[in-house]
Every structure is written in C-alpha cells, then in structure tokens.
MDTraj code that builds the backbone (N, CA, C; nanometers):
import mdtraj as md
import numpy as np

residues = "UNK UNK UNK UNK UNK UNK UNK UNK UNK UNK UNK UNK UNK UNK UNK UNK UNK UNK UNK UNK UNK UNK UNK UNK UNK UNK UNK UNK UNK UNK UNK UNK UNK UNK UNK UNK UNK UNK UNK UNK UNK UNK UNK UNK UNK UNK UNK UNK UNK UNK UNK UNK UNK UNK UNK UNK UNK UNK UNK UNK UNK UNK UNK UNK UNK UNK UNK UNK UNK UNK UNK UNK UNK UNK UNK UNK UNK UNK UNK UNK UNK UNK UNK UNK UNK UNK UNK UNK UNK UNK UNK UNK UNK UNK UNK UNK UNK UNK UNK UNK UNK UNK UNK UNK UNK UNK UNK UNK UNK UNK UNK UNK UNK UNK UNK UNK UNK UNK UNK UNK UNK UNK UNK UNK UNK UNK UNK UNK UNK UNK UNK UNK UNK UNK UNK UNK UNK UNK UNK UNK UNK UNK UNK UNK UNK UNK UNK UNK UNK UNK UNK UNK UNK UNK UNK UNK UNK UNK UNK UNK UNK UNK UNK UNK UNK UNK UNK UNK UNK UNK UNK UNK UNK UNK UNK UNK UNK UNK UNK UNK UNK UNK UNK UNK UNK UNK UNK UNK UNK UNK UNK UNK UNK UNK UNK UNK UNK UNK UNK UNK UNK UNK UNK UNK UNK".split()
xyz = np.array([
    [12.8176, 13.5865, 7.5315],
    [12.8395, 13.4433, 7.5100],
    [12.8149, 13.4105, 7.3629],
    [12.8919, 13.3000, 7.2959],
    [12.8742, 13.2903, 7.1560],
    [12.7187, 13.2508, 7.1389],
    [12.7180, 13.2135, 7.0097],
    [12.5781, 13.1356, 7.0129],
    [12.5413, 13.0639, 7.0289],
    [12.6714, 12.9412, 7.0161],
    [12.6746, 12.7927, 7.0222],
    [12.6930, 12.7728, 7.1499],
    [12.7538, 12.8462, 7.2387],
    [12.7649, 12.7830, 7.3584],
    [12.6113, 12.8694, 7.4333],
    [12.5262, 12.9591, 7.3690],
    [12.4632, 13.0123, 7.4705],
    [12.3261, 12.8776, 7.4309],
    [12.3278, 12.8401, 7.2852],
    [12.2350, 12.7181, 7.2241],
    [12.2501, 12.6223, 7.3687],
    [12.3782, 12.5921, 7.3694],
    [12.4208, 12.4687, 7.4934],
    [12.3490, 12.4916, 7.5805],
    [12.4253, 12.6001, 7.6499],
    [12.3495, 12.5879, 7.7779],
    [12.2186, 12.5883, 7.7802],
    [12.0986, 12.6680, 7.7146],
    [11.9873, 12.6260, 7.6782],
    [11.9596, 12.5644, 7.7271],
    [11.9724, 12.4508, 7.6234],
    [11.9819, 12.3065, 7.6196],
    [11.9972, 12.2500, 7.7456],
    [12.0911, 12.2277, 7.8115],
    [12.1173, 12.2046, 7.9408],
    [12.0530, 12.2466, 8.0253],
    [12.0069, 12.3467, 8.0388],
    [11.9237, 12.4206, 8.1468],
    [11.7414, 12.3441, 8.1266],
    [11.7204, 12.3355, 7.9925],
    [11.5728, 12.2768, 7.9776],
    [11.5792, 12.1300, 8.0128],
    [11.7093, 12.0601, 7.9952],
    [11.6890, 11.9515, 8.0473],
    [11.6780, 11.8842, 8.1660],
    [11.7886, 11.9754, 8.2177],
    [11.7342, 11.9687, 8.3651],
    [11.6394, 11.9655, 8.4459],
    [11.5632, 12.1205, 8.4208],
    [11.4344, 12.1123, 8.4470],
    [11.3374, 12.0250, 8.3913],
    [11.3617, 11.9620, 8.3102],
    [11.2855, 11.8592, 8.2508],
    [11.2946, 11.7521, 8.3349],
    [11.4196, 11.7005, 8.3703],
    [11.4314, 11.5473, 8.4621],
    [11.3738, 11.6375, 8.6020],
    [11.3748, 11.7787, 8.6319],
    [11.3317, 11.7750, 8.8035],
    [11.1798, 11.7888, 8.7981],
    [11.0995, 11.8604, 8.6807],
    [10.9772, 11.7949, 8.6243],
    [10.9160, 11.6781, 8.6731],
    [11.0280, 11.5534, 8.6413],
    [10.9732, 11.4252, 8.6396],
    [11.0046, 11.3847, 8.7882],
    [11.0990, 11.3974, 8.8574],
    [11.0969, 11.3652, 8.9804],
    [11.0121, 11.3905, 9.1308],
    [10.9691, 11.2676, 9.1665],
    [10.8221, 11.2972, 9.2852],
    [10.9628, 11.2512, 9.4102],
    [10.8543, 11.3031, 9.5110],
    [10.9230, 11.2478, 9.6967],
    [10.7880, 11.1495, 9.7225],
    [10.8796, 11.0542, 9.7663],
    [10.7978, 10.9375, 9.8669],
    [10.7915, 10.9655, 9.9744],
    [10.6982, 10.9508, 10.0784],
    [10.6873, 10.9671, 10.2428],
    [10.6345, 10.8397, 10.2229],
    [10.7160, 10.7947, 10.3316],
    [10.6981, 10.6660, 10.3970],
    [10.6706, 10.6854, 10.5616],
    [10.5579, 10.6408, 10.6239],
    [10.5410, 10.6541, 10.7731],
    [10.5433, 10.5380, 10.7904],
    [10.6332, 10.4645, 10.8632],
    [10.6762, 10.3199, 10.9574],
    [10.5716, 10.3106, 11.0417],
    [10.4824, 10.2379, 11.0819],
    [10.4317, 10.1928, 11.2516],
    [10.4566, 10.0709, 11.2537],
    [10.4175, 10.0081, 11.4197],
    [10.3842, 9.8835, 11.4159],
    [10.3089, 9.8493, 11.4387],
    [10.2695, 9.7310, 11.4451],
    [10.1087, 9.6892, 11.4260],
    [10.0165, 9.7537, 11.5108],
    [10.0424, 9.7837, 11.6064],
    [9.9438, 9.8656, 11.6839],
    [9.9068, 10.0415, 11.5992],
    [10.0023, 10.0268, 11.5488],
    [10.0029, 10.2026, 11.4777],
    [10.1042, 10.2922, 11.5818],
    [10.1558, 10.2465, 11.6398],
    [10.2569, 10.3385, 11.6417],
    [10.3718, 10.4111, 11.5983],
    [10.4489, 10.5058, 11.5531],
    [10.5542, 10.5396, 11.4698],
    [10.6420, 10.4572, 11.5666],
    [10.7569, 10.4348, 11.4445],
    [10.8571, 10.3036, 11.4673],
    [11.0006, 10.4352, 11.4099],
    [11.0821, 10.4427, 11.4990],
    [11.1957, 10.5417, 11.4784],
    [11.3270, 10.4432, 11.4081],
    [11.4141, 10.4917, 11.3506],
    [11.5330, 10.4183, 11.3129],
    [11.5086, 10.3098, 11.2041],
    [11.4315, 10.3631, 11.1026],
    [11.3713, 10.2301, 11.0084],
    [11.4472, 10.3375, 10.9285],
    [11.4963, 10.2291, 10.8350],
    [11.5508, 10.2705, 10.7335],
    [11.4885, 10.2662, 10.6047],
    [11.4715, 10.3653, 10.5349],
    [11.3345, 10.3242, 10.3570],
    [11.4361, 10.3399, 10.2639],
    [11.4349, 10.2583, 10.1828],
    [11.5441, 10.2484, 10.0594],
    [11.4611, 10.2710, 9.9380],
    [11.4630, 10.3070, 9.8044],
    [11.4037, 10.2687, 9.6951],
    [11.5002, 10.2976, 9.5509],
    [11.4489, 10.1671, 9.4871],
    [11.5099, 10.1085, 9.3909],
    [11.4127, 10.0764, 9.2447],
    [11.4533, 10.1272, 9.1515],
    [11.3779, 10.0794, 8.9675],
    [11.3550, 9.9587, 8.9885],
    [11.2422, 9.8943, 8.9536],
    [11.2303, 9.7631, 8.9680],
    [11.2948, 9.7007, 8.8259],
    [11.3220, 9.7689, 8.7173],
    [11.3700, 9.7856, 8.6157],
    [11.5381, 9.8094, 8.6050],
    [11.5697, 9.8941, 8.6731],
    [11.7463, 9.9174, 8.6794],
    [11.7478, 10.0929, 8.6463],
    [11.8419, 10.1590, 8.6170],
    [11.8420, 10.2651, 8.5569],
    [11.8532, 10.4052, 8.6407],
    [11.8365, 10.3763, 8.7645],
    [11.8929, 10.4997, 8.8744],
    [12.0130, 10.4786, 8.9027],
    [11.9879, 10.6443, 8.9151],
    [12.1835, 10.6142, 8.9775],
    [12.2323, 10.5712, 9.0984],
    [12.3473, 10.5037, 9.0790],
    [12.3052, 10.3486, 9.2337],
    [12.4178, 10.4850, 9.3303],
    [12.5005, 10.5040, 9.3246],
    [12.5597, 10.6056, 9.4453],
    [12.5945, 10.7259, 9.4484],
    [12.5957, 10.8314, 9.4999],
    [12.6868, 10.9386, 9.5499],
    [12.6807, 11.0093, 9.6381],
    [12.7710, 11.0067, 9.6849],
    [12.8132, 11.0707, 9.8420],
    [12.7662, 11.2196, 9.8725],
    [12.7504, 11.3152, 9.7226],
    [12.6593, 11.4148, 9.7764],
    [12.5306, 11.4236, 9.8030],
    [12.5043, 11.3054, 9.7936],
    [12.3176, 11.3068, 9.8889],
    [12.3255, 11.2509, 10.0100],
    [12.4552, 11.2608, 10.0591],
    [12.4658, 11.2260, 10.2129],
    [12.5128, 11.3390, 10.3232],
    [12.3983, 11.4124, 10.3400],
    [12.4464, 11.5608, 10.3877],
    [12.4849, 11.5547, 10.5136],
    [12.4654, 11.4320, 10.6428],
    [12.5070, 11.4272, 10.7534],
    [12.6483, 11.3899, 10.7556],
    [12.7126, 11.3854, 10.9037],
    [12.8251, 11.3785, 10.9402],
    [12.8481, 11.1869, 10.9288],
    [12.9432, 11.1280, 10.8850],
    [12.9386, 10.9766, 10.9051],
    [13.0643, 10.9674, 11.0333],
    [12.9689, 10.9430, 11.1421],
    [13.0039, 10.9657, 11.2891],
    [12.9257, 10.8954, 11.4053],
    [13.0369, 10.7706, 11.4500],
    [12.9207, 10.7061, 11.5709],
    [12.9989, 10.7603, 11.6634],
    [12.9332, 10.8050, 11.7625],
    [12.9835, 10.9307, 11.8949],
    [12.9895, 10.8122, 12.0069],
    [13.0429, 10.7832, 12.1176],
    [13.0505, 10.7469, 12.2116],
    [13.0418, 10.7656, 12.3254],
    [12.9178, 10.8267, 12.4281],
    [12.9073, 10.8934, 12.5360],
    [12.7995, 10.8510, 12.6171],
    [12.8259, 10.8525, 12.7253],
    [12.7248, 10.8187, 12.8215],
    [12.7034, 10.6338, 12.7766],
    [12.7945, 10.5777, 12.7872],
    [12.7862, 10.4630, 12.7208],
    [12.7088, 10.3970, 12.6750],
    [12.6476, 10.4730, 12.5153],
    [12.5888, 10.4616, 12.4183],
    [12.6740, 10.4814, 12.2850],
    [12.6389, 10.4299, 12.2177],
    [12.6512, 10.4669, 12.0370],
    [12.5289, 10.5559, 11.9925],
    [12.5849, 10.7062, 11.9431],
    [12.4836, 10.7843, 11.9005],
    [12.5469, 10.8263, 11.7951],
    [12.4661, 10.7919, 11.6701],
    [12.3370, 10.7440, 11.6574],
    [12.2805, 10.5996, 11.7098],
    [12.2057, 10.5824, 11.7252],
    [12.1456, 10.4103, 11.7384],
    [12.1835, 10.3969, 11.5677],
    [12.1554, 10.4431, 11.4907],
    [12.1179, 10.3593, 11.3599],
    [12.1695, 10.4759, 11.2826],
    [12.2918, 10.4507, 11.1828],
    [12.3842, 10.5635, 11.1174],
    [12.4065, 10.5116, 10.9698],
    [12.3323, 10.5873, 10.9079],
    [12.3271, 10.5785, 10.7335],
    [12.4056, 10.6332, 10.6496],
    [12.4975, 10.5578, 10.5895],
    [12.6337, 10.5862, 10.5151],
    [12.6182, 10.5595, 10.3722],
    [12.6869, 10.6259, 10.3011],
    [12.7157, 10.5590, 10.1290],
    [12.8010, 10.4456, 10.1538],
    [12.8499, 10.3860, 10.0415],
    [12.9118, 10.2624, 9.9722],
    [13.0518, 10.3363, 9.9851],
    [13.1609, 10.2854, 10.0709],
    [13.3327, 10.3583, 10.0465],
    [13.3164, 10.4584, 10.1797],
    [13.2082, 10.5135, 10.2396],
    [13.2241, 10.6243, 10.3777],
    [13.3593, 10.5526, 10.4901],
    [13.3862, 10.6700, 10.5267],
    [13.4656, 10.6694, 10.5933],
    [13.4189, 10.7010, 10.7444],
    [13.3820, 10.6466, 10.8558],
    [13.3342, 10.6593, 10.9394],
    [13.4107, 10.6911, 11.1071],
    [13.3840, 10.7988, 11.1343],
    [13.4983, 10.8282, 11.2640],
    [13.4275, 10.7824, 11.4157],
    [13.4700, 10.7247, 11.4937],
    [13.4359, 10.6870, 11.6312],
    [13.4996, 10.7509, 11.7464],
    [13.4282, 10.8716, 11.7912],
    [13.5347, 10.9501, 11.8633],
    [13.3990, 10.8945, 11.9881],
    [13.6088, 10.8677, 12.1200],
    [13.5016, 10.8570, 12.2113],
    [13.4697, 10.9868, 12.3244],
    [13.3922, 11.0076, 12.3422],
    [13.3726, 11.1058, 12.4285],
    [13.3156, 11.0541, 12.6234],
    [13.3735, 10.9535, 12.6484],
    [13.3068, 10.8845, 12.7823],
    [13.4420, 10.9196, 12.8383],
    [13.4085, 10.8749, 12.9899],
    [13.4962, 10.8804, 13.0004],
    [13.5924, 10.7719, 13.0998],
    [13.5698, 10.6635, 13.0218],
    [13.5848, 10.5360, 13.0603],
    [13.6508, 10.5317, 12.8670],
    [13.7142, 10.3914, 12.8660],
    [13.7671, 10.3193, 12.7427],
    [13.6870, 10.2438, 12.6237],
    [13.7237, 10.2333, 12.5639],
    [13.5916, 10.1664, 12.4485],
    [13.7165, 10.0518, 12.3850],
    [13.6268, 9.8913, 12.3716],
    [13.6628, 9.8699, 12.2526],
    [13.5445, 9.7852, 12.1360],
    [13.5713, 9.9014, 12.0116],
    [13.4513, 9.8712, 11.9188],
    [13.4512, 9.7442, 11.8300],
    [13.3542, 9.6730, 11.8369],
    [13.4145, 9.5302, 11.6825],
    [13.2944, 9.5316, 11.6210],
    [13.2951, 9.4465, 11.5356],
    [13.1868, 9.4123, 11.4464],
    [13.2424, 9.2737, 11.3708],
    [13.1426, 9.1891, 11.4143],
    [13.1170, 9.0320, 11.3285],
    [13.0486, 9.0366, 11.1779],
    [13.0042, 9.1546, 11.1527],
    [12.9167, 9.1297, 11.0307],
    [12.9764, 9.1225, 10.8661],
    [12.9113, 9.0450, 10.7909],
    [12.9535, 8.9804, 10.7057],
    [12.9865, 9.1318, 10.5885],
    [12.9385, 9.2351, 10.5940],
    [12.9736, 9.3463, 10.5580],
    [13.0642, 9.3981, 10.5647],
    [13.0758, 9.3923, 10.7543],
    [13.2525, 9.4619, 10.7465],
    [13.2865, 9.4207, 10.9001],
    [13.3563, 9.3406, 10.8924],
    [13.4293, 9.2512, 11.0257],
    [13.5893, 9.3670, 11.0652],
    [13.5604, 9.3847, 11.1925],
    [13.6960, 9.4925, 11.2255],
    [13.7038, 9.5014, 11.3443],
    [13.7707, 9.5648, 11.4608],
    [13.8002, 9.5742, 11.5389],
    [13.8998, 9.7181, 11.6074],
    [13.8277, 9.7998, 11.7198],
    [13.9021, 9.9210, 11.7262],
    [13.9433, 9.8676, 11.8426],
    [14.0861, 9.8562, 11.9232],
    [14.0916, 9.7973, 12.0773],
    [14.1235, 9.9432, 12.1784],
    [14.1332, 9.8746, 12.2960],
    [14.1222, 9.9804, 12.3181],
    [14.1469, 10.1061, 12.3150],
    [14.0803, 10.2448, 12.3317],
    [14.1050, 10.3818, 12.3566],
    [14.0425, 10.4679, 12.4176],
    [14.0855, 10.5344, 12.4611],
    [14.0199, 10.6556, 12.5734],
    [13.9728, 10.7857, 12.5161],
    [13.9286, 10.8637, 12.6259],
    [13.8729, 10.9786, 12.5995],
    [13.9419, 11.0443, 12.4807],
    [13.8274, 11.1032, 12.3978],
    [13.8902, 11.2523, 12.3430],
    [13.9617, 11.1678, 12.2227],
    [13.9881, 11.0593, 12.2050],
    [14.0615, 10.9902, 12.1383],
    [13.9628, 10.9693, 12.0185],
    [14.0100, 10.9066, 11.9439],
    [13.9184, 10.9141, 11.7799],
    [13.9996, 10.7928, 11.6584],
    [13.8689, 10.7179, 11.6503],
    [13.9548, 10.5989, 11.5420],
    [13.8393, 10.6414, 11.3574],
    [13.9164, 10.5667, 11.2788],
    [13.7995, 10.5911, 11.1625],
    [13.8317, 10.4338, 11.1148],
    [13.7151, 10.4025, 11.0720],
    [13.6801, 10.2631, 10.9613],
    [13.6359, 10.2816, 10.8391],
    [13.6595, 10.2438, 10.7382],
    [13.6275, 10.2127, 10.6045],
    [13.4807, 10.1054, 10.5685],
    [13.3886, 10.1550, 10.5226],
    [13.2750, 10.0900, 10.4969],
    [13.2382, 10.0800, 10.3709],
    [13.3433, 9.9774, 10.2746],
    [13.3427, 9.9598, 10.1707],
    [13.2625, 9.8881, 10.0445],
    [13.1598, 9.8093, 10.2046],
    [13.0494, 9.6993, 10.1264],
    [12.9013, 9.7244, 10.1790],
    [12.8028, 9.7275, 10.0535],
    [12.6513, 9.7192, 10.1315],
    [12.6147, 9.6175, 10.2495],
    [12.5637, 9.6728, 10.2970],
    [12.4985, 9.5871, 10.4311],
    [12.4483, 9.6718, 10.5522],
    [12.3989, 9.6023, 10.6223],
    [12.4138, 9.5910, 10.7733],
    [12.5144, 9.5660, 10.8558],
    [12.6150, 9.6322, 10.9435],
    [12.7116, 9.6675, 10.9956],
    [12.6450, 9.6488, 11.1464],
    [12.6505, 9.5486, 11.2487],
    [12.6371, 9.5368, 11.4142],
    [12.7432, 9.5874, 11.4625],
    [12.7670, 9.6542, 11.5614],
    [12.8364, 9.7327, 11.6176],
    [12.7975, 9.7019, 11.8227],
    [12.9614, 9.6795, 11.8800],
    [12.9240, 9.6448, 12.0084],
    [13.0686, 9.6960, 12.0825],
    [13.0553, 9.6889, 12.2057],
    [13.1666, 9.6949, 12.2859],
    [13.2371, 9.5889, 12.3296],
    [13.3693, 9.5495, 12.3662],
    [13.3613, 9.4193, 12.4410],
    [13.3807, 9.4864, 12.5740],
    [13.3679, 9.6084, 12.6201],
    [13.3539, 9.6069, 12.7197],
    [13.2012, 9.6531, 12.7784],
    [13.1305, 9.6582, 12.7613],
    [13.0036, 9.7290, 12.7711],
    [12.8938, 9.6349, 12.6781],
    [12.8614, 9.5717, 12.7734],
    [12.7882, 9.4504, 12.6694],
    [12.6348, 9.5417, 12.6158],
    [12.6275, 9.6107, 12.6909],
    [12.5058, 9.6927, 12.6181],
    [12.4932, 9.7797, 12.5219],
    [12.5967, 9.8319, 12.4779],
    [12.6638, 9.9313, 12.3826],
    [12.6124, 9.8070, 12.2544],
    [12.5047, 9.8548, 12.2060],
    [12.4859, 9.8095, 12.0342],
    [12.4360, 9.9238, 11.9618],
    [12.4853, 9.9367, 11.8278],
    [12.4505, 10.0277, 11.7387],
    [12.4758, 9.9195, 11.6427],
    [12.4296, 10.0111, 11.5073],
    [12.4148, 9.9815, 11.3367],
    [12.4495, 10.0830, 11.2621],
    [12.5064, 10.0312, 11.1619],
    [12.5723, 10.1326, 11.0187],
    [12.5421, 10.0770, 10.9541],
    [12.4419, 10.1562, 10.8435],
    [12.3174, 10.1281, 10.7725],
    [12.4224, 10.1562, 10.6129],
    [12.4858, 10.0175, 10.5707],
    [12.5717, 10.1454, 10.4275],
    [12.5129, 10.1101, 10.2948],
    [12.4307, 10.1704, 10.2619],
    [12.3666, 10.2197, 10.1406],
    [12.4157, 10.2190, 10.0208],
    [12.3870, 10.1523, 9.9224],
    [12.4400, 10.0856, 9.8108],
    [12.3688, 10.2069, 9.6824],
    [12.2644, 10.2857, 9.7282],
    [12.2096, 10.3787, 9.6775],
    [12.1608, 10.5204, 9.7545],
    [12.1424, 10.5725, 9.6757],
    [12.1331, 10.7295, 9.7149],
    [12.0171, 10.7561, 9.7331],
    [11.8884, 10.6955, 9.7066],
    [11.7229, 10.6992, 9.7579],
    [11.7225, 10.6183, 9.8964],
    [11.7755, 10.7077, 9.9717],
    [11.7648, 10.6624, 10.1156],
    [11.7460, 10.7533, 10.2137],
    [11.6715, 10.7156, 10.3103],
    [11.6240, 10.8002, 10.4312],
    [11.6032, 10.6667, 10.5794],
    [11.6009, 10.7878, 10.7202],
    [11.5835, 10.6995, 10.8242],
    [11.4887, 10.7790, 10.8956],
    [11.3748, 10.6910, 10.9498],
    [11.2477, 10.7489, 10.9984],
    [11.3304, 10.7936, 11.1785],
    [11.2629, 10.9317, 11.1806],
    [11.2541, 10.9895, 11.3080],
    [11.1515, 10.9238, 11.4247],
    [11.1145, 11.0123, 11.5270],
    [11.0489, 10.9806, 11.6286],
    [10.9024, 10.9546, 11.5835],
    [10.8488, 11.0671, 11.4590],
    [10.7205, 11.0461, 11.4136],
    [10.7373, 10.9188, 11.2988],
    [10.7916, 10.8393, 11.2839],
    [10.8136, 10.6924, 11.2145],
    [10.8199, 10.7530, 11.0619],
    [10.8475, 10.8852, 11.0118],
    [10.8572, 10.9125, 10.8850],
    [10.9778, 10.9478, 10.8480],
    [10.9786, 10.8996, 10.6635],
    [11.1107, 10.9097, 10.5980],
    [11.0243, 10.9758, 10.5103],
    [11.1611, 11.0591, 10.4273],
    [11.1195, 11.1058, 10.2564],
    [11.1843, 11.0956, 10.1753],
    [11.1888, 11.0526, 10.0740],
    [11.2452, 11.0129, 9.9796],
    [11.2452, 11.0946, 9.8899],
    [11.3319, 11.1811, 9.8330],
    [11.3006, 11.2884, 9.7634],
    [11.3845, 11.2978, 9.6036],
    [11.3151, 11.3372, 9.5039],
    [11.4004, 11.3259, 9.3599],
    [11.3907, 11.1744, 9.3136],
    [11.2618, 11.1139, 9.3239],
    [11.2500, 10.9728, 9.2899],
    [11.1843, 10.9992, 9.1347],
    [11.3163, 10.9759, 9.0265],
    [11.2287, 10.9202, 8.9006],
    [11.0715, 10.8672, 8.8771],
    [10.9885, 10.8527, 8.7919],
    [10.8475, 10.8025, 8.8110],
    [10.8782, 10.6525, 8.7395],
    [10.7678, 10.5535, 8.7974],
    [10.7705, 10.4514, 8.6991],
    [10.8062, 10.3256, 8.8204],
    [10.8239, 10.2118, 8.8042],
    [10.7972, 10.1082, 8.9391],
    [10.9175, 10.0738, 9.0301],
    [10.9011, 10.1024, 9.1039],
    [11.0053, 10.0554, 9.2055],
    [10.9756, 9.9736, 9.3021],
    [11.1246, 9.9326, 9.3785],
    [11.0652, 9.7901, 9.4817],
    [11.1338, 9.9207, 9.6083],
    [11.0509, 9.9539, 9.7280],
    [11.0793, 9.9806, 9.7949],
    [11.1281, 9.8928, 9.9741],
    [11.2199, 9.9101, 10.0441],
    [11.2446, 9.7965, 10.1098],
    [11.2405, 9.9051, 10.2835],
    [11.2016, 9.8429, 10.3763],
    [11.2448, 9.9048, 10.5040],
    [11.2749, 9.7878, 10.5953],
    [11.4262, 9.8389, 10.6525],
    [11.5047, 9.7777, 10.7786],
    [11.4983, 9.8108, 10.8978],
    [11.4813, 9.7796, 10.9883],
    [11.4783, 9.8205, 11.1322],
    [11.5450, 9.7059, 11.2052],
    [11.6535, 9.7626, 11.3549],
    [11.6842, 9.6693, 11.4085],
    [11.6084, 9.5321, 11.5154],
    [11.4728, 9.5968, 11.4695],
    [11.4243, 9.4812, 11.5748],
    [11.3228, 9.4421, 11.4543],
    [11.3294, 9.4614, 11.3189],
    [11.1842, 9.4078, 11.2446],
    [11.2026, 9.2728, 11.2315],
    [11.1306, 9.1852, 11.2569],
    [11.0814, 9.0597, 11.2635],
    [11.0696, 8.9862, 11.1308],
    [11.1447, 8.9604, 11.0253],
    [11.0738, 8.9366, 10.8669],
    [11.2328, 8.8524, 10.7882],
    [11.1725, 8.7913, 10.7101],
    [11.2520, 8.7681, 10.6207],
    [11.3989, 8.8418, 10.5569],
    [11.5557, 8.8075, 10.6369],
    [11.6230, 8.9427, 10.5908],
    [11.5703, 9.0447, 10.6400],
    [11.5268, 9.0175, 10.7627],
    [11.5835, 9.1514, 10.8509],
    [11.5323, 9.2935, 10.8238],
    [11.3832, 9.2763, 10.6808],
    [11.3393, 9.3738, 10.6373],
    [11.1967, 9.3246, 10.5550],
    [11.1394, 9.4601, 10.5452],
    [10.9766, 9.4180, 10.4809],
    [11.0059, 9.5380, 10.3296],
    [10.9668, 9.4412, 10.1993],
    [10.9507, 9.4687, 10.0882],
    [10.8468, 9.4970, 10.0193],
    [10.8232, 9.6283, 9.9701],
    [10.6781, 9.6236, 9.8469],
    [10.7020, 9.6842, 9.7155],
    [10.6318, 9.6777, 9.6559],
    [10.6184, 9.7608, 9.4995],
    [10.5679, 9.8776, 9.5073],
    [10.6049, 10.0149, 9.4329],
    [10.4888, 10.1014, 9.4646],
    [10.5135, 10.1535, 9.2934],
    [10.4923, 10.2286, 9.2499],
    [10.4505, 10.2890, 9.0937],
    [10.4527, 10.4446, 9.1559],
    [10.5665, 10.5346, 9.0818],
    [10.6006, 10.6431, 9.1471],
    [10.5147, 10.7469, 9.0646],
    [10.4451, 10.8866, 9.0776],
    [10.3983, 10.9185, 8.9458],
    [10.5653, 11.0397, 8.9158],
    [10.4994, 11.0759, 8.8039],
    [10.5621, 11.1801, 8.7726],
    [10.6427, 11.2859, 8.8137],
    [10.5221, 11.3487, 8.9463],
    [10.5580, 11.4820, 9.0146],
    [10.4932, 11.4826, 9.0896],
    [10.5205, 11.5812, 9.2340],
    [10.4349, 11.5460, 9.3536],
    [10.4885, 11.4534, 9.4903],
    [10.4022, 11.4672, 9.5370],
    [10.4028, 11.3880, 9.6866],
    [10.3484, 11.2959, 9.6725],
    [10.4187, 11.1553, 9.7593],
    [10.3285, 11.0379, 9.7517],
    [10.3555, 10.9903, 9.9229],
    [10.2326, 10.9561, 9.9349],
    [10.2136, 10.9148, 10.1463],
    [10.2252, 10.7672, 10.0974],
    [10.2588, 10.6873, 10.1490],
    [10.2203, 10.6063, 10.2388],
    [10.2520, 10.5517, 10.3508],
    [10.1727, 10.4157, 10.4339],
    [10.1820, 10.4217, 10.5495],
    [10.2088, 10.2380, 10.5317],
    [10.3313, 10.1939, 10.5834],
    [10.3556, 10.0840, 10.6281],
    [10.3750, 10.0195, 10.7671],
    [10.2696, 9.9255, 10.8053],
    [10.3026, 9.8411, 10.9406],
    [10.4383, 9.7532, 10.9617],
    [10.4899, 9.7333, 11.0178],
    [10.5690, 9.6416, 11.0520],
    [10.5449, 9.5785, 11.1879],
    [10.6253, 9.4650, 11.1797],
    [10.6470, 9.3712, 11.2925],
    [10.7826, 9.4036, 11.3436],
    [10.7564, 9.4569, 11.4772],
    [10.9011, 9.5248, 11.5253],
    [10.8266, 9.4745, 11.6964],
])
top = md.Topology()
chain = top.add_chain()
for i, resn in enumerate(residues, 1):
    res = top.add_residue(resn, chain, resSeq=i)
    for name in ("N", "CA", "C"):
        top.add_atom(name, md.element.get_by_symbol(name[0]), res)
traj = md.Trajectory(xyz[None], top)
C-alpha cells in the first residue's frame, strides 16, 4: 500500500476506535410502581444538545413484520425506523381487515385471507394504533423511531441502549398502557464516556 493511503487508513482506523472509546450502553429496567418488570416499553435516547445521528436502518436488525395468527398481532409492540416498510402477512385462518386512525399514519388493508400478505409505508415518527374491523380485540402498535438509540423492554422490563455518545441526554419511555403526559415518562441522564450505565425507572402502567 502507498504511504499516503496506508497514513489514511491509519488515520481512520484510530478514529474510529477513538469515537467507540467514547461510546457507553444504557440499561434501562421499566417496572411499575409495585416493582414489577413492565414488557413492551419502549426507551429512546436523544443529545439534549443535538448532534447524534437521528436515523439508519442498519441498527434495525429485526424483521419489520406484524404477523397475524391466532387472532392476535405479533408483535404486541413493533419498532421500526423513519421510511420502514412493514409487511402484514396473515397467517389465521379466518380474514383480516387492518386500519389505523393515527395521526402518524392513517391507512387501511381491507379485506384478505390466509397466506396472503399486504405491506405499508411508515414514513412519519409516531405512534401507529393498529386494529381489526373485524376482531375488535386485535390491537397492536408500530413504534416508528425517528432515531437509532432505541430499544423495547422484554419480559424482564429491560432495554439497552448501546453506542450512546457521552454527555446529556433526555431519555423518554412509551408503553401502551403508561398513564402520563403524551403517552410517555421523560428524564435527563448524563452519559459517561465508556461503560455500562443501570438504571431503574417506575412507571404508571
């Protein structure tokens, strides 16, 4: 390799490791007031300052897929980027038809049957309600993420947030039954450098 380009890469290579240096993971554990883990909460975090990078679709390593079976929406609660393209295959074996009222993304799949498969465009941040008109119990959510520091707490009520710059951020968590202002509870936290950071938030759910 010449010299100048082997100088480059160098270069490139120390910097890198330099920004993954600086980057810590947040754990966030959800309960609710009693202390129990709270599943399907969503933890977002954001520069309270500006300066992260607000999207990309390669930190979204799951499938963007609400399944239809046993007349449910699985996932309950499905976390997308900004522009995902989202497929609704139904697998029941009865008919579906899917809509959504929300001010995010208003649409409508009518009906279709088994084995059959529609996709939607989820082009705006928000909260996305999701229902049947035939199956009044059929509710789900599409969680679409305006940023790439995002995670959704499991059965043990924990998320991680991983590759978080250091320095202050406003961290936010959503859940479909949290009780609060907008539909979500907000705090500050001060990220360090490098490392692991716990904490543990109550909610009203």
């Amino acid at each position: 390799m010449p010299p100048a380009r082997l100088c480059l890469a160098s270069l490139l290579a120390f910097t890198l490791s330099a920004v993954a240096a600086q980057a810590a993971d947040l754990q966030i554990t959800v309960t609710n007031m009693a202390g129990a883990p709270v599943r399907d909460a969503v933890v977002t975090a954001k520069p309270s300052a500006g300066g992260w990078a607000v999207n990309s679709r390669t930190a979204f390593t799951w499938n963007y897929e609400m399944v239809q079976h046993n007349i449910i929406f699985d996932p309950h609660v499905l976390v997308v980027p900004t522009g995902a393209e989202v497929t609704f295959p139904n697998r029941d074996k009865v008919r579906h038809h899917v809509y959504s009222f929300s001010p995010a993304k208003t649409f409508e799949i009518k009906l279709y049957g088994r084995e059959e498969n529609r996709k939607v465009l989820f082009d705006k941040a928000g909260v996305v309600s999701l229902g049947c008109n035939i199956h009044d119990g059929m509710i789900a959510y599409v969680f679409v993420s305006d940023t790439v520091h995002v995670a959704k707490t499991g059965a043990d009520g924990v998320a991680v947030l991983r590759g978080l710059p250091a320095g202050a951020a406003r961290v936010a968590i959503w859940q479909p039954k949290l009780r609060a202002p907008g539909g979500q509870k907000v705090q500050s936290v001060t990220l360090p450098a490098q490392g692991l950071m716990r904490q543990t938030v109550a909610v009203n759910v």
